[in-house]
C-alpha positions, 0 to 999 in steps of 0.5 A: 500500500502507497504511504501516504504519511508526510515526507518532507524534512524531519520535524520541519513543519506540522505533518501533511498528507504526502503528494506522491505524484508531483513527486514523480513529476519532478523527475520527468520535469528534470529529464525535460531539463536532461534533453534541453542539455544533452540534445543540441549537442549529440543532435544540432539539426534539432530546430530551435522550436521544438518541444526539446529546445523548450525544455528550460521551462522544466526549470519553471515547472519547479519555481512553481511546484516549489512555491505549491509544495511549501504553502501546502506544507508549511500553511499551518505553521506560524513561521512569525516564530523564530524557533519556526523560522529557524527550522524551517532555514535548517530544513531547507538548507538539509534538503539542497545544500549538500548534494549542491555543494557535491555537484559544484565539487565534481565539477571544479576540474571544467569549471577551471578549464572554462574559465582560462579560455574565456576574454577579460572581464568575462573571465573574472566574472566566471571565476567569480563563480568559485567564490559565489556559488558555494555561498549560493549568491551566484546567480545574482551576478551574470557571467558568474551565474553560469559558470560552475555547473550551470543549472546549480543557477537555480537553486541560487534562485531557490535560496532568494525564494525561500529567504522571502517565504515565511514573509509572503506565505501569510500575504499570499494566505490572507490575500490571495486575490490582491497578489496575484494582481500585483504578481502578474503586474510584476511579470508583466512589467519584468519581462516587458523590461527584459524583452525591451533590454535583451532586443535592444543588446542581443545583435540578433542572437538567440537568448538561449544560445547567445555566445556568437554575439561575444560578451555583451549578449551573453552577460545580458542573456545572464542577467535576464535568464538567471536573475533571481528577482526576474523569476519571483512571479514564479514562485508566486504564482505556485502558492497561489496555485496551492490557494486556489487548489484548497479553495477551489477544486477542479475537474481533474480531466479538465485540468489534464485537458487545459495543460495539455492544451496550453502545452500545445499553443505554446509549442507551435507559437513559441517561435512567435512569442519574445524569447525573455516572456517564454523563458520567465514564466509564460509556460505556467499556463501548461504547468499549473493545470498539470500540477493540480491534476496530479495533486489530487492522485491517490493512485495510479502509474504516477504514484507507483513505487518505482516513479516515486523514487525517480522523483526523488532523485531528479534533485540530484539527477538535475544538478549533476546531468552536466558534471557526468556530461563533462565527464563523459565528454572529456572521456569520450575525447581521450580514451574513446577517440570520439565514439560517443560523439559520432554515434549520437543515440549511444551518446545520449543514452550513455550519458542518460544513463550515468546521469541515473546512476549518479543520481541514484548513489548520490541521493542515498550515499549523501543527500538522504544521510546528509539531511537526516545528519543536518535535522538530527534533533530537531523539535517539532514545531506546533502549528496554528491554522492560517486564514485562506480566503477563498479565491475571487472573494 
């Protein structure tokens, strides 16, 4: 029988009914992310517009399941407490931290390489990475956002996000309505300002892609892709999506309907659409319904043992897809005489499968331990139910 008891960090917050599905979830939206990387460079005859070349947004589906997940599991407790507060920090600092760190580790080696080929000021800003990211500030810097295992970007933005939560839980609780007006105003002057930024500096070059331009592209491409203030409508918009999930339940078909249907809008007019709007939060509209689809199942293929465990690992699948990548790659160069390269679906498949293996060891040889070391003693802290006003109230 499936366990439904809570999951999250020991003793963090009072106990909730666990989600098994958006746990599964997080591993097909990191393997989204896992083919956006491995893709261009085992296929480059892949278009720009296809599902795979969309697979950042995966980076957006957890900003908003982030946002969903610890509104509903921290709605009744009072984080005005420090004690609550203090724990919560301890939790999620136990949950991230140290599988970031090891994958920031691993990839020193290329990290190094990188950096000494790059022109002044880009090379000191990247090498400022070394100091940045380790601290978890990195993303605040363009050049150095991306530079020491590019996607730990994202929980540099993370961290931004959960600084700000005990502060914007209680306001998105007891006004729900207002703040998500002033949230979609926020997004749209924010993506407005760096669609007006990027087609003003871009000389033309895609923002995904935007090395062939030479430093100034790719140092805006930075500020407007990894900058954490640009993606807080984000985060916001997943705790209000837990409000209007309590408040409000909805058809599950319809919900699985309206994603995929968003789904499809967005990938055949994506090449329409401004590249800063697609990449800052616009497939919300597809990721939202999805997840309050699959927060109502109790059972099902998605709340199966084996995908469970997937979810759990696609943490530590994220983080470390690249360093394996650079590993495999450096090997593939030196011993293998380029085999890999030139065999691309042998390629990714043996990279995919390394990815999985990593992330397998990785997620039961240290993030497990490690977080279980880290809230060893925690005291449970009493909650206090919150008001939620019903949406449209």
């Amino acid at each position: 029988m499936l366990d439904t008891r809570s999951t999250p960090a020991v003793n963090a917050h009072p106990k909730v009914e666990a989600l098994p599905a958006l746990t599964s979830l997080r591993f097909f939206a990191a393997a989204y992310v896992v083919a956006f990387h491995y893709t261009p460079y085992y296929f480059p005859q892949v278009g720009e517009t296809s599902f795979v070349s969309l697979g950042y947004s995966g980076v957006t589906f957890f900003f908003l399941l982030s946002g969903f997940i610890l509104a509903y599991n921290y709605r009744d407790a009072d984080l005005s407490q420090p004690s609550a507060r203090s724990l919560f920090y301890r939790a999620r600092f136990a949950r991230v931290y140290p599988v970031f760190l090891l994958a920031l580790m691993i990839h020193v080696p290329w990290f190094l390489a990188w950096v000494t080929k790059q022109p002044m000021p880009l090379k000191a800003l990247m090498a400022s990475g070394a100091i940045l990211a380790p601290l978890g500030i990195h993303a605040w810097v363009p050049g150095a956002a991306c530079s020491l295992d590019c996607p730990s970007w994202s929980v540099s933005v993370e961290l931004f996000f959960y600084a700000l939560f005990p502060i914007l839980l209680p306001l998105v609780l007891r006004n729900p309505k207002q703040i998500a007006l002033v949230t979609f105003a926020f997004w749209a002057a924010v993506v407005a300002l760096a669609t007006l930024v990027w087609q003003a500096s871009s000389g033309g070059v895609s923002l995904i892609s935007p090395e062939e331009g030479g430093i100034r592209p790719v140092l805006i491409a930075e500020f407007v892709k990894y900058f954490p203030l640009l993606h807080l409508p984000e985060f916001l918009a997943g705790l209000l999506l837990f409000v209007a999930w309590r408040s409000a339940p909805l058809s599950t078909p319809l919900l699985i309907f309206a994603a995929i249907g968003f789904g499809a809008l967005i990938v055949t007019f994506a090449r329409f659409v401004p590249e800063p709007v697609m990449h800052n939060g616009l497939t919300v509209l597809a990721w939202a319904p999805l997840i309050l689809a699959c927060a109502a199942f109790r059972r099902g293929p998605l709340c199966s043992a084996p995908l469970i465990f997937l979810g759990k690992i696609s943490f530590a699948l994220y983080l470390l897809h690249i360093p394996v990548f650079a590993f495999l790659n450096t090997a593939d160069k030196v011993v293998l005489h380029g085999t890999l390269a030139a065999h691309p679906w042998i390629g990714i498949a043996v990279n995919s499968a390394a990815s999985l293996v990593a992330a397998t060891l990785v997620h039961l040889l240290v993030e497990e331990p490690m977080r279980r070391r880290i809230m060893r003693g925690a005291r449970p802290v009493a909650g206090r139910p919150m008001p939620v006003s019903r949406v449209g109230a």
